[in-house]
N, C-alpha and C positions, 0 to 999 in steps of 0.2 A: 267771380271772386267777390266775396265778400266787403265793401266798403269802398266799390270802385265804379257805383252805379253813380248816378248827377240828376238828382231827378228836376223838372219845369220849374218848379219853386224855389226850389236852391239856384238854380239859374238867373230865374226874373228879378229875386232877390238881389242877388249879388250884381245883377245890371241894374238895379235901382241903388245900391252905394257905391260901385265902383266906376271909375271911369280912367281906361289904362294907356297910357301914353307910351311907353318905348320898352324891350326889352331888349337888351345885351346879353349875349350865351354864348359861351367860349367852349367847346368842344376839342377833348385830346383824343386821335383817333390812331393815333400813333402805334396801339399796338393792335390794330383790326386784323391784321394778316393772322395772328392768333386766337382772336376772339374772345370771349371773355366781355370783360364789363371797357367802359371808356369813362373819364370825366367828364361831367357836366357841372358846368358853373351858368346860372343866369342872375343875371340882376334884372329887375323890373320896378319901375317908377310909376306911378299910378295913384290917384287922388281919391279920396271919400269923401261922400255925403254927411257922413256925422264922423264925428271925433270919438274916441275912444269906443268904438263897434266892433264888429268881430267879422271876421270873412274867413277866409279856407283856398288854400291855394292849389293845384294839382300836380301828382308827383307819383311815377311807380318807378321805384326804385331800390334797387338791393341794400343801397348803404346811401344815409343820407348823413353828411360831414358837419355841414355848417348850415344854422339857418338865422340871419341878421336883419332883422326889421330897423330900420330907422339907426343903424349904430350902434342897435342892443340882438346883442347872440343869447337865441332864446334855448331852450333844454330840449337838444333833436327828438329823446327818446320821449317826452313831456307832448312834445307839439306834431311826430309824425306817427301815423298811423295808416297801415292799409295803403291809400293812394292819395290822401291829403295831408298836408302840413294847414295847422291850424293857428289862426292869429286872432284871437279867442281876446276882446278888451282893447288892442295894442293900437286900433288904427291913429293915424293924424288925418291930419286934413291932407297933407301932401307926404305921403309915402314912397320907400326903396329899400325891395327887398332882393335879397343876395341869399342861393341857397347853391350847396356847393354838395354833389353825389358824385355816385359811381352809378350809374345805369345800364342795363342790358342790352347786348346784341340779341337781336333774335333770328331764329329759323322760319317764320312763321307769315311772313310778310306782314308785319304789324310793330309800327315803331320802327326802329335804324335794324331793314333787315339785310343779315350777311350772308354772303355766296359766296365757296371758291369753287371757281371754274377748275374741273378736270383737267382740261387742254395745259394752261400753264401754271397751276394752281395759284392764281392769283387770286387774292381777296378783293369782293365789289360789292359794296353797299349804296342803299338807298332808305328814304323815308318812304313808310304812307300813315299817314296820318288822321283819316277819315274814318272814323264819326272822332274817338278819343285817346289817339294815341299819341299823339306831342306832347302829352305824359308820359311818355317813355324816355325820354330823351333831355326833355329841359322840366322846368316847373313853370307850371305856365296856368292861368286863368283858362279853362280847356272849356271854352262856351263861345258861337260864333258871333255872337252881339258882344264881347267884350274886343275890340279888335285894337292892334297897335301898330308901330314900326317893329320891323326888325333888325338885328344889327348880329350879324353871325361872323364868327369868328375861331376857325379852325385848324390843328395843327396835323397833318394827315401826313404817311410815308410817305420818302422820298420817293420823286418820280410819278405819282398821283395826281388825277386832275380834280376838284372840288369843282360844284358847279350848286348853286341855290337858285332863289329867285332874282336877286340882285345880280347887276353881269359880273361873268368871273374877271376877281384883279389876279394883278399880277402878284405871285405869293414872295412870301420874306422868306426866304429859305422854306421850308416845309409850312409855315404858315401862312395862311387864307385870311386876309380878313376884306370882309363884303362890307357895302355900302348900306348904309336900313333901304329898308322894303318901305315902299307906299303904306298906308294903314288897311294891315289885311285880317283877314280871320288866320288864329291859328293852324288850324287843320287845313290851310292850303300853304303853308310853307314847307320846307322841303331843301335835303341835303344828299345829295348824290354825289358820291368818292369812290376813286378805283383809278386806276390804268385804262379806263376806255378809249376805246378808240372815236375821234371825232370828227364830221364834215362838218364846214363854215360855209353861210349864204348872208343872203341879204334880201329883205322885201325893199322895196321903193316905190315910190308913188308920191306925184305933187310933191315932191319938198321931204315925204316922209321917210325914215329913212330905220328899219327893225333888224338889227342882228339876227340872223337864224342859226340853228343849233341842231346835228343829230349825233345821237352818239348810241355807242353799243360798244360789246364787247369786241376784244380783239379776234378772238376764235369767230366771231361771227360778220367780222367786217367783209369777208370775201362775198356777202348773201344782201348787205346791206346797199338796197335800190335808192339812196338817197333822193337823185335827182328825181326822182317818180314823186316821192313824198314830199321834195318842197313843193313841185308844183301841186298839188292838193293841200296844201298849206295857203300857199301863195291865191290860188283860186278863193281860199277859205276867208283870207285879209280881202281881198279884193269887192267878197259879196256882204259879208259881215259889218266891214266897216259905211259902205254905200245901204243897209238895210238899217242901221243901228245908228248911224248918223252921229258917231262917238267915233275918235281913232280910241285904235290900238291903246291902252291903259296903264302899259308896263315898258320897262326898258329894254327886254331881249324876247327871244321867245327861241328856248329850248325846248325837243322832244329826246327826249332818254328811251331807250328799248333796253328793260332792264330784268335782271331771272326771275324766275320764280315767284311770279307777281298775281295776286289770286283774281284784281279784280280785270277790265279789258286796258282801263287805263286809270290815271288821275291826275287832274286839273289843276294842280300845285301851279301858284300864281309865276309866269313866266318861264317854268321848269317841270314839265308835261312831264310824267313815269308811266311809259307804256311796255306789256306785256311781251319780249324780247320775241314769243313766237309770232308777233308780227314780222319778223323777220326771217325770210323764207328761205328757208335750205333747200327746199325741193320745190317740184310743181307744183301749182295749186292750181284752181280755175281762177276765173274771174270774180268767182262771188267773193273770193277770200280776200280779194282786192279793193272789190268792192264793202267788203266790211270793215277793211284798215281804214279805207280812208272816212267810214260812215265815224269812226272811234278819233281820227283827227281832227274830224271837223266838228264832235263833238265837244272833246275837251277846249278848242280853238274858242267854241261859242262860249263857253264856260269863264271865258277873261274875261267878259261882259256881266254874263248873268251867272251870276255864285261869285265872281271874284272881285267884281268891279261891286256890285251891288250883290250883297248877300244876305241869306233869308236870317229873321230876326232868332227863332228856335227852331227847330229840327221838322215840328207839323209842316214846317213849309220844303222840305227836301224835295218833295214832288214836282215842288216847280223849278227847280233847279236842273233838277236830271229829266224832266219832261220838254222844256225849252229848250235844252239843248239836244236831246233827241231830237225835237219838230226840227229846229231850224237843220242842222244836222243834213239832216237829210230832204230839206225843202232848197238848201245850196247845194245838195249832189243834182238836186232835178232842173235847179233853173242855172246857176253858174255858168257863165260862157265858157266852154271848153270842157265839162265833164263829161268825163266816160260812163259816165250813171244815171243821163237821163229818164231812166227808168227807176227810180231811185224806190217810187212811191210803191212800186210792186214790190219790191225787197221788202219794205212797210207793212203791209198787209201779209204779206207773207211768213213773215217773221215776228217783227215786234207785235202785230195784232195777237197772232196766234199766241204768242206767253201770255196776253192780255186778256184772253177769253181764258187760257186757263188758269191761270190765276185768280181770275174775278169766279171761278165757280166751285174754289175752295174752300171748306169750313173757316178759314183763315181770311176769307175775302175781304175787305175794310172799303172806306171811303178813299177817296184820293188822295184828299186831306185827312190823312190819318191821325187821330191821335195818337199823339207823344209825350206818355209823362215822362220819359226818362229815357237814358243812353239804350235799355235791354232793349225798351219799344223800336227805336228807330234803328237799331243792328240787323234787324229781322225783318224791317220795309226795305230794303235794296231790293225789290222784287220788281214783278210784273204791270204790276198796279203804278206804281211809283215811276216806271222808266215809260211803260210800252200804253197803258190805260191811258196815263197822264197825257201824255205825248199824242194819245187819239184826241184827246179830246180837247187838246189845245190847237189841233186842224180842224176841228169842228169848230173852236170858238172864232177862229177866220173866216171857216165858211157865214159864221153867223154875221160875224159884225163887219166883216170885208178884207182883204190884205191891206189892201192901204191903209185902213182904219186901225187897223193892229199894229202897224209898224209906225204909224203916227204916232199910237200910245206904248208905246216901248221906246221910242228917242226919247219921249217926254220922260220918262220914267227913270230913264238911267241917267238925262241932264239935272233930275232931281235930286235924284240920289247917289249920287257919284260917292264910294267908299264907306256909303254908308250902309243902314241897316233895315230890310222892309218887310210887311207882312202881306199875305194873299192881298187884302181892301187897296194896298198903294197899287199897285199894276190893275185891278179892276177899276180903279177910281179914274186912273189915267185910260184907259180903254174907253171908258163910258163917255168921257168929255169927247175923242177923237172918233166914236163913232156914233154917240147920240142913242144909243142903247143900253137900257137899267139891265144890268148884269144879275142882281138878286136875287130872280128868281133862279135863271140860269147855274150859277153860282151854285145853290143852294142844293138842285136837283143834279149836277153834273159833280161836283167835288164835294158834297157833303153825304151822297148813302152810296151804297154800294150794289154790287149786280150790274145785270146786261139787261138790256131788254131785246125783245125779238121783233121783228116786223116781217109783216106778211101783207101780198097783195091777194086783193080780193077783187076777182074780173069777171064780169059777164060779158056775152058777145051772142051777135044774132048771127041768125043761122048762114049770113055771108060772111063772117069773121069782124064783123066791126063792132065794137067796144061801147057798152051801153050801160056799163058802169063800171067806175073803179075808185079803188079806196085802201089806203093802208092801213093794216089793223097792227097796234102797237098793244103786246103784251107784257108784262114784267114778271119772268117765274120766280115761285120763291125762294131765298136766297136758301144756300147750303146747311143743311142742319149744324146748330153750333154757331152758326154766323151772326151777330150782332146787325141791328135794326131792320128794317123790313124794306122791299123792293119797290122801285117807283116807276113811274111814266115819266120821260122826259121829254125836252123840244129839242128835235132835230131837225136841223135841218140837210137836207139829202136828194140827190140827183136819181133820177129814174132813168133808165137809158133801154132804148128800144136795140134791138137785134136782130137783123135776116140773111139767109144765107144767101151769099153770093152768085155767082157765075161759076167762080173756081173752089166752090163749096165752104169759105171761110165764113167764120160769123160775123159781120160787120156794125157797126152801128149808126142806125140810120134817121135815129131821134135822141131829145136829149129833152128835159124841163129841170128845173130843179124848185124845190119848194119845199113852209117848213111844215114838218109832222108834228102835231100836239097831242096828247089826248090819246085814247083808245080807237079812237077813228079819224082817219083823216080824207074826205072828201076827195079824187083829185081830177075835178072837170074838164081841165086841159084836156085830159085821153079821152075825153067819151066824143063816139062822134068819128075816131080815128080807125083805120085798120087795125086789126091785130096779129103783129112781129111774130116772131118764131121764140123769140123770149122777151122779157120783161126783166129786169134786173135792175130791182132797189139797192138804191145805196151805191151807184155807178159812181166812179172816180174815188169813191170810197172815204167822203167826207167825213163821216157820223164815225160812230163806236156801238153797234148791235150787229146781234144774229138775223144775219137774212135768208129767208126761204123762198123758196120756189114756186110759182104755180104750179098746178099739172102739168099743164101745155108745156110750158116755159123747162119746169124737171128736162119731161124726156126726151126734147131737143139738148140740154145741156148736157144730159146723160149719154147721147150721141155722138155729140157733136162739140165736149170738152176741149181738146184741142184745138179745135178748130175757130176759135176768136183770134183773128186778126191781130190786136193787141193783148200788152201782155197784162195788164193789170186786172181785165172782166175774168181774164184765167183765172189770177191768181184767188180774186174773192170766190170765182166758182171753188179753184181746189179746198180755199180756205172752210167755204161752208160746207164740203161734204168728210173733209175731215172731221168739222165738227159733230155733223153728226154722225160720222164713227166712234165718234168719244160720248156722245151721248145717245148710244145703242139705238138708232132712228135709222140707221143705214149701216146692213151688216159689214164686218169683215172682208167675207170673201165676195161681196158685191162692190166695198171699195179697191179690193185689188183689182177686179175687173175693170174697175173705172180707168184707175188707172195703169192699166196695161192695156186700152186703149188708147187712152191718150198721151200719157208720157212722152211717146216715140214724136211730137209733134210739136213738144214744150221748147222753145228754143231758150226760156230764159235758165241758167244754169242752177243761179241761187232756186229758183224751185225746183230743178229735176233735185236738186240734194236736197231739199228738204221732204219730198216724196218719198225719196230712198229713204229716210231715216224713217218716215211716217210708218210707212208701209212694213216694214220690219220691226216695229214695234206694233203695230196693228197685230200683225199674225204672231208674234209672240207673247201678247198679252189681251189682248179684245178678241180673241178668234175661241171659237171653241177646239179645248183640246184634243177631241176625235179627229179634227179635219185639218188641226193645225199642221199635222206633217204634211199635209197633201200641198197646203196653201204656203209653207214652204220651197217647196221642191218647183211648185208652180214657177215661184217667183225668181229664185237661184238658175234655174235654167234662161229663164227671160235675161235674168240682168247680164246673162253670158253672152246670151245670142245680142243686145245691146252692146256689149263691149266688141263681139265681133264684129258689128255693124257698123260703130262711129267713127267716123273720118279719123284718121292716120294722125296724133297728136293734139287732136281736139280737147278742150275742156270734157264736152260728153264722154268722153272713152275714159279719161281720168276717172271720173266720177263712176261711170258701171263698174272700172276696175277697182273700183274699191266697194262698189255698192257687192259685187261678187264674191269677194273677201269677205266683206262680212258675215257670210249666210254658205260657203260655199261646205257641205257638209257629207258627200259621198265620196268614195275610195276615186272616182276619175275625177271630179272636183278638184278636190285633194291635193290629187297627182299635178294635176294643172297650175296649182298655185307651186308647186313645191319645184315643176319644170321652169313656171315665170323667175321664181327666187333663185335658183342655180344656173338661170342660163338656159337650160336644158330647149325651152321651146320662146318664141317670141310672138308679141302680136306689132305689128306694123306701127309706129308711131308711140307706141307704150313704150315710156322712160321709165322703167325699174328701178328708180333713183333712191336714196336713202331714207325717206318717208313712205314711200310706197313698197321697199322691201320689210322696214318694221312692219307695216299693214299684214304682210302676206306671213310675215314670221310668226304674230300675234294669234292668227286664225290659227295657225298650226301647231302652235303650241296650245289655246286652246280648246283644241280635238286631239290631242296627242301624238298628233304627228311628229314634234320638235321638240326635243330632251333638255335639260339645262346644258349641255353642252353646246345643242345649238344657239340656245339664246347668248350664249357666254363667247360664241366664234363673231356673230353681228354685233355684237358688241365691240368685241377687237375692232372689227371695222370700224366703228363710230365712236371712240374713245370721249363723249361731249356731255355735256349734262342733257341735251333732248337723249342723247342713245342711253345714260342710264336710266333718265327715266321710263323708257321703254321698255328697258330690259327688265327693270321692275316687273314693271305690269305684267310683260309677256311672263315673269315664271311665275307670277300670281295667279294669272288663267292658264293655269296649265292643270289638268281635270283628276288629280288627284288628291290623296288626303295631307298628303305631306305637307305639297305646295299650297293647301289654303291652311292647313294647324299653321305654317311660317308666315305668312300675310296675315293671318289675324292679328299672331302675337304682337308681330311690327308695328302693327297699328294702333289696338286694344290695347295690350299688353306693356306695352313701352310709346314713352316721348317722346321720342330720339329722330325721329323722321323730321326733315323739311318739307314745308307745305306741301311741296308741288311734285315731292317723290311719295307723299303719303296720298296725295292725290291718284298718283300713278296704278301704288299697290289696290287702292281702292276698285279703280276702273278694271281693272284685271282680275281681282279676286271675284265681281260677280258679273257670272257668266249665261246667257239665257240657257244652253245648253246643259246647263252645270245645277239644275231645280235639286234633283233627289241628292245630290254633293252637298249642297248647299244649305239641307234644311235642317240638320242640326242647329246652325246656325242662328236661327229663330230663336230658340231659348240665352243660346249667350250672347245674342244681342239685348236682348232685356235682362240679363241680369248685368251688364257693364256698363249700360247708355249712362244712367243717373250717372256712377260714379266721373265716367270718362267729363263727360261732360260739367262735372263740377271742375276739376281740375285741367284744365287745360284752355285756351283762348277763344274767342268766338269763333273766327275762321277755322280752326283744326277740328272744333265740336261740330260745329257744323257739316265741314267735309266726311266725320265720320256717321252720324247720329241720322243725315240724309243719303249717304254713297253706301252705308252697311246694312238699312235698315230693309227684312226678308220683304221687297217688294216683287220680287218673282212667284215668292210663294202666296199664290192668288188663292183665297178660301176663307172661308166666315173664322178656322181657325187661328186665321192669322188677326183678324179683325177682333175677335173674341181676346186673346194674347193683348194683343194691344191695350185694348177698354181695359179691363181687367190690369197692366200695367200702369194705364193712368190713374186708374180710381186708387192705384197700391202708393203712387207714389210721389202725389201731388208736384209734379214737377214744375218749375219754375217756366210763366208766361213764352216765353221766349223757347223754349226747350219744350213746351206743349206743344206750341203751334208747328215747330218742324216735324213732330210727331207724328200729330194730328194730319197736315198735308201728307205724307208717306199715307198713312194708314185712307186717306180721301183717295188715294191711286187705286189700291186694290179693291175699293169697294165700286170703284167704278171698273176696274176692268172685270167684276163680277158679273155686271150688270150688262157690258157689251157682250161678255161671253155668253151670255143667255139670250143674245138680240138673235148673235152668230149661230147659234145650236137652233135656233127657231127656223130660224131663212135654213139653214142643212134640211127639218122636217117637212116644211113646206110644197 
């Protein structure tokens, strides 16, 4: 939109005159249950550098009433435009300004967004606020170096609870009014209202003594595990505070499970808003358990670093959602009592993998990316920023020590307690505690962009002992389109030796660690020693690069995958030969082999599901299409004969059973899924529960097995906002013309969708089975993207411009379509780069398909 952008300079500026002390904002919410707009009043007091200068306030709002500088009501229509009110001249030395609107509910999860739940059609809102929407709501200085008190004050239906950063008082009849807030950044405040339902706790400790807080809706309170999640809380205060050597920062600490929420959670100072399907209706494994509480203990770390001490401009985002990833998941693996001491395999397993592909996108950046402006840093919530960052701030441990890191992070937040800091304050603090000039490191780690590869280079005489060895560090060039050029960096990284056992496991029976510089790296320890059955750079998985294999080393792995002892040497093996299924080095149908080998042997869950999905996207988009039905059919029959395999109520059998769902595509297939869903046949421990029958519905509707009636009878069952958005999807993939011309229009065509039902249709409308349905579709995506995407909010453009965009249809003619689109239509930075990523997918699964067609001639 137009005049709603905040670019670096307009920022530093206004932190170089302004300096904002308190605002007061009274909100009427009173007619929410209908929707529509609410009053917004704020006053804000705030002092300037110079007398009579000009500055600009932030404001998106339908109707703005009143705007009073100093006692004087200036001309609304004169001073507001777009998204700022302008105070052009007027300042004093000491300033208070009062602007009085109507401001929007939205559907969209952006700003004060509104739900009413199916079940009792009650209305329940919440804020998010992150990067710039507390302009939605109040008039606010929307930059995170301008920070204040806050002082909220609310008049909500009767029988509604209000809940902010500040602890909930006791209301005056229908009105709320909260006590100010610490001095925070805007975009971590935050207003959540409704009828929910809520559990009360307490942390304690020495003296200390922290309200706790869950709450959710009422329909979903029967699902809601509280006492599970305080303790992952409470473990959270426990390591957090003894690593940070800072308590607790705030007066309460609420977690909110609230709808239609786009991001996993957010960090809102005292008043956590996380994504309600953290809240489990049905079974899940463990990973999914283990990822609630990876998203607890994130936002948990976040009271410290982004709330207590927040980055100066938005370049520094990286290290906000990086530390609190690292640590995150550095207190699942060491915390006394966690059920995740395997934490660091989920790691690699996961956040690594978004981080390799991410960093080998036309769109790739530094870590420290630049930010001129609000567009730029909308479109870093990515891989780089969360999962890259977060590697490489476990490397920066390995480099300069644990101890030494966590020395200079207490120093760091004893400094800057509420204030405001840049990348230099936390490296400057590092370097004093560990006695290492970070500069260069710095420079080559967070300033370019790319992976590098390392590879060992081994000789050995002809009894097997080792008479040279040396890692060779490559840096390939970055993706065409990608800004600056690739570099060599210092790593430091553990090599770990491996031989087969007794009872044929792969054990580890040496270890060195040591750092890699340069192109080559010498590493005399090994010579002189036997040589293992593998060699595995980068053991415990210190660093942030692609690592290869020797020969030797391959075809033991290739063997003998499963068979490591622990789980984490698995996880970097799977992790590296998925990569090179993605960079056509190892075909398709040689990584299903791989693993359908190994699989059967995986005990950790969170990677047998990320296999599943790997693997089924391999053979539907990397495989050549001659042999893709074969390498189908291969794998749909496995994932059955797995399901009929895994213990009786296991995580595993969950998992096949869906992994079987997803792929299942013959008339007995079929029939199997459609006997599980009516009862007809059963498998031994498999709970047919109302997550796992949408699962089975979804497949059958998309193969036409299930008419809109059927979708319309599971629904009756599940009358809740999860069942209609299921029911969405489900008649969106349903493989005719009908039901995609209606999910287009929904989308395309009309506003009128909330996020996370537009979401639904999305997912549902594309279908890998559904390619020749589908491809008309390619031209009216290019001819609505521009428009769609002008008109509507980041999030919605987004979910449409990357969920719509013909990524199935894999072909130079879709690539050609594309280029050809952008050269027509200069689209805006931001709207390039999602583009451009989509259009990076098919030219690489071009490129695997022709690995895959080779290995078939071979």
């Amino acid at each position: 939109m137009p005049g709603t952008n905040l670019t670096r300079e307009e920022a530093q500026e206004r932190a170089r005159l302004l300096t904002v002390d308190a605002y007061e904002i009274e909100l009427d919410l009173s007619g929410a249950q209908d929707g529509g707009t609410f009053r917004s009043v704020t006053s804000v007091r705030f002092d300037s550098a110079e007398a009579g200068a000009s500055t600009f306030v932030d404001l998106i709002a339908p109707a703005v009433h009143e705007v009073v500088l100093n006692g004087t009501a200036l001309d609304v229509a004169a001073v507001f435009h777009d998204s700022r009110i302008a105070l052009d001249g007027l300042l004093q030395g000491r300033n208070e300004l009062r602007v009085v609107a109507d401001c929007a509910y939205t559907n969209t999860g952006e700003g004060l967004h509104r739900f009413v739940d199916p079940v009792d059609e009650q209305a329940y809102l919440y804020t998010q606020f992150e990067v710039p929407d507390s302009r939605r709501v109040f008039a606010v200085f929307e930059q995170p170096d301008l920070k204040g008190t806050f002082t909220f004050t609310v008049t909500a239906p009767t029988g509604w609870t209000v809940i902010s950063n500040s602890p909930t008082p006791e209301p005056d009849g229908d009105v709320w009014k909260f006590e100010p807030t610490p001095r925070i950044s805007s975009y971590i405040t935050a207003l959540i209202a409704g009828p929910y339902h809520a559990v009360h706790s307490v942390y304690e400790k020495d003296g200390q003594r922290v309200p706790l807080g869950i709450y959710c809706r009422p329909s979903l309170a029967e699902h809601l595990d509280a006492e599970h999640i305080f303790d992952v809380t409470r473990q959270g205060f426990d390591w957090f505070q003894e690593k940070f050597d800072y308590a607790y920062p705030f007066a309460k600490y609420d977690q909110l499970f609230v709808p239609e929420f786009n991001a996993g959670a957010m960090e809102n100072a005292g008043a956590v808003t996380i994504r309600d399907q953290y809240v489990f209706r049905s079974k899940v494994t463990d990973a999914a358990y283990e990822r609630r509480a990876e998203t607890i203990l994130h936002e948990l770390a976040h009271m410290w670093f982004g709330d207590l001490v927040t980055m100066e401009w938005w370049n520094d985002l990286w290290l906000n959602e990086s530390f609190a990833t690292f640590t995150s998941v550095a207190c699942q693996a060491a915390a006394p009592g966690s059920r995740w001491p395997h934490s660091w395999t989920t790691f690699a397993n996961a956040e690594k993998t978004w981080a390799y592909r991410q960093d080998q996108l036309p769109s790739t950046h530094p870590i420290m990316a630049e930010i001129n402006d609000l567009d730029d840093v909308l479109v870093n919530f990515d891989g780089i920023t969360y999962a890259k960052g977060a590697s490489v701030l476990k490397q920066l441990v390995a480099y300069v020590g644990e101890d030494a890191f966590f020395a200079g992070v207490q120093a760091y937040f004893k400094q800057h307690a509420f204030g405001n800091t840049k990348l230099t304050d936390l490296l400057g603090a590092l370097e004093k505690t560990s006695g290492r000039d970070l500069t260069t490191w710095a420079q080559k780690w967070l300033q370019t962009a790319g992976i590098n590869v390392l590879r060992p280079e081994i000789t050995t005489d002809a009894d097997g002992t080792v008479t040279s060895f040396a890692v060779r560090q490559t840096a390939p060039a970055l993706p065409a389109g990608a800004k600056g050029t690739a570099v060599l960096r210092p790593h430091r990284i553990a090599i770990g030796s491996y031989d087969l056992d007794d009872a044929g496991r792969l054990v580890r029976t040496g270890r060195i660690e040591l750092d890699v510089d340069g192109e080559l790296t010498e590493v005399p320890e090994l010579v002189g020693t036997g040589r293992p059955a593998v060699f595995l750079l980068n053991d415990d998985d210190l660093s942030y690069a692609k690592v290869r294999l020797d020969e030797d080393s391959l075809a033991v792995v290739t063997a003998h995958l499963g068979d490591f002892a622990e789980s984490l040497p698995r996880a970097l093996s799977w992790a590296s030969a998925w990569d090179m299924t993605r960079d056509g080095e190892l075909a398709t149908r040689d990584y299903l082999d791989l693993v359908i080998s190994g699989i059967p042997k995986e005990s950790d869950i969170g990677v047998v599901q990320s296999l599943q999905r790997q693997v089924h996207m391999a053979i539907e988009q990397y495989a050549d299409p001659a042999w893709r039905p074969e390498g189908l059919a291969r794998w749909t029959e496995f994932a059955l004969e797995q399901l009929r395999a895994a213990a009786p109520g296991s995580d595993h059998q969950l998992a096949w059973a869906r992994a079987f769902a997803d792929t299942a595509r013959t008339d007995t297939q079929l029939d199997l899924l459609e006997a599980l869903l009516d009862g007809g046949e059963t498998i031994e421990g498999l709970a047919v529960d109302t997550e796992l029958r949408w699962a089975l519905l979804h497949r059958l509707a998309a193969t036409g097995r299930a008419d809109e009636g059927a979708v319309d009878a599971e629904l009756a069952r599940d009358r809740t906002a999860a069942g209609e958005r299921h029911a969405a999807s489900a008649r969106s993939a349903r493989p005719t013309e009908e039901a995609k011309a209606t999910a287009w229009a929904s989308v395309v065509e009309s506003d009128k969708l909330a996020n996370a039902v537009q979401e639904a249709v999305i997912g549902g409308f594309v279908q890998y089975d559904q390619r020749e349905l589908l491809a008309p579709y390619t031209a009216k995506y290019f001819a609505a993207v521009k428009d769609v995407a002008a008109g509507r909010s980041h999030e919605m453009v987004q979910q449409i411009v990357v969920g719509l965009y013909p990524a199935l249809q894999i072909s130079q003619e879709t690539l050609d379509a594309t280029d050809a689109w952008i050269a027509a239509n200069d689209p805006t930075p931001g709207l390039r780069r999602m583009i451009t990523e989509c259009r990076a997918g098919v030219e690489r699964a071009l490129r695997a398909r022709e690995a895959d067609a080779a290995a078939g001639r071979a």
